[in-house]
N, C-alpha and C positions, 0 to 999 in steps of 0.2 A: 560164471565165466571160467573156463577152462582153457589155460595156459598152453602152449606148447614150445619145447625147443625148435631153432632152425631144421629146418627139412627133415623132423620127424613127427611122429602120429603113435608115437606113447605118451603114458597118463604118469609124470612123476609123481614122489610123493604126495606133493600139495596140491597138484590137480587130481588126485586119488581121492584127496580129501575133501575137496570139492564136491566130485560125482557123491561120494559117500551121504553126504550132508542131503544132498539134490532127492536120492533116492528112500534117505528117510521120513523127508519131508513128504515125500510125494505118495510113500505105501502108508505113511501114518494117520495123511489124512485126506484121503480117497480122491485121489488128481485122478483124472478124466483124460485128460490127454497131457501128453510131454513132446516137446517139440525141439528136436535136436541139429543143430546146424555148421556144420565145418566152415573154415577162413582161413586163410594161408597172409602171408605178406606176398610182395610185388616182387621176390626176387624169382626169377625160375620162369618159363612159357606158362601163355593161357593153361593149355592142355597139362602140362604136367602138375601145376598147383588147381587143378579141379580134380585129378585123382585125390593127390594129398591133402585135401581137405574134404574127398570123400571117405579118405580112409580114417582122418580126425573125428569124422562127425560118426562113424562107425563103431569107430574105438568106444567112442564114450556110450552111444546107444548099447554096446554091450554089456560094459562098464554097469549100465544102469538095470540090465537085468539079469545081469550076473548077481546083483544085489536087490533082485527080487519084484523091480517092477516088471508088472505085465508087458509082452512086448507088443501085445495089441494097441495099446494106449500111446507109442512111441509114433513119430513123425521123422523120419530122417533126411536130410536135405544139405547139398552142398555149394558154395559159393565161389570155390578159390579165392583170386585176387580182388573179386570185387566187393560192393560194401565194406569197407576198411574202415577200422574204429579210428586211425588215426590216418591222414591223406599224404600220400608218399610218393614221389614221383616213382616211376616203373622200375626194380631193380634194387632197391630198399629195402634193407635185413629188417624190418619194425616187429618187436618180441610184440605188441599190442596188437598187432593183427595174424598174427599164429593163436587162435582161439578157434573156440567152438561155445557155442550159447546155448543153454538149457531154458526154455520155457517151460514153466509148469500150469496147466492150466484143471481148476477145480471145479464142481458141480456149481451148478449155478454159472458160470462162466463161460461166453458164446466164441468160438472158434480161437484164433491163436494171435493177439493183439501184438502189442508191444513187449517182450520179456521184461517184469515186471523183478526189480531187486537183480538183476543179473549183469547188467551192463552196468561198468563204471561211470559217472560223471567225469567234469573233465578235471576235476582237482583229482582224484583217483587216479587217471591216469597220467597226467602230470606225475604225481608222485610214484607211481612204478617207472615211468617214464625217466627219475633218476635213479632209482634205482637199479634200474636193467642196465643203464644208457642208450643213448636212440641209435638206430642200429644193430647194437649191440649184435653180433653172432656167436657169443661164448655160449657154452654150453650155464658156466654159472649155475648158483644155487636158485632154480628157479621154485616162484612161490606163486601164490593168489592173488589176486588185485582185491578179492572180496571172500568174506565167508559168508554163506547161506545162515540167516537166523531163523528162530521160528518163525513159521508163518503169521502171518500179522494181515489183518483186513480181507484176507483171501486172496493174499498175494506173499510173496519174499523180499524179503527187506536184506538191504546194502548193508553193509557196513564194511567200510575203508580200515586195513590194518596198516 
């Protein structure tokens, strides 16, 4: 899961660190396809937050072969305000739906299920959820909800910091 500040579609530090993780995993051990997806929160028009979360999901598909995955293998796709990790009425700063989601999917593994290790539970997001504060629209020291572990099962595995 990759973070974003309010109404921007840069990759800070720690969403750097993310994609970085995302992209090791996936040249190291032969992912088949990567399916990348932009989300905005609810503040902003339809129209303007489906650019900004095509320009999110953009960023990061670069991101990921700037750092060497095939861009054949990439899937780019965007959402704006809808599908919302956390449900907010219309108009709503939520840092938890300023994201964009990396699925990685490996041989053996049939088209593009559920991102598997990449979305928080909801104790995870609870807890960035005090962290940010709800709402929140500082700019703030923004971090990760998760880091990419090794792969494990043929999937990526969570882990909450």
């Amino acid at each position: 899961m990759v973070y974003f500040p309010w109404d921007k579609s840069i990759l800070v530090s720690d969403s750097q660190a993310v994609v970085q993780s995302a992209a090791t995993d996936a040249t190291s051990h032969g992912a088949t396809g990567i399916a990348v997806v932009g989300y905005t929160d609810t503040s902003g028009s339809v129209a303007y937050n489906v650019r900004l979360s095509e320009r999110r999901a953009k960023v990061v598909a670069d991101a990921l072969v700037a750092l060497g995955v095939q861009q054949s293998i990439l899937s780019v796709d965007w959402k704006g305000k809808t599908d919302l990790a956390v449900q907010t009425p219309d108009g709503v700063r939520e840092p938890l739906n300023r994201r964009a989601t990396i699925t990685i999917n490996f041989a053996g593994e049939a088209g593009f299920g559920r991102p598997r290790g990449l979305h928080p539970g909801p104790e995870q997001l609870r807890s960035v959820q005090g962290k940010l504060g709800k709402g929140s629209a500082s700019a703030g020291p923004f971090f990760f909800v998760a880091k990419l572990n090794q792969r494990r099962d043929r999937g990526l595995s969570l882990a909450s910091i």
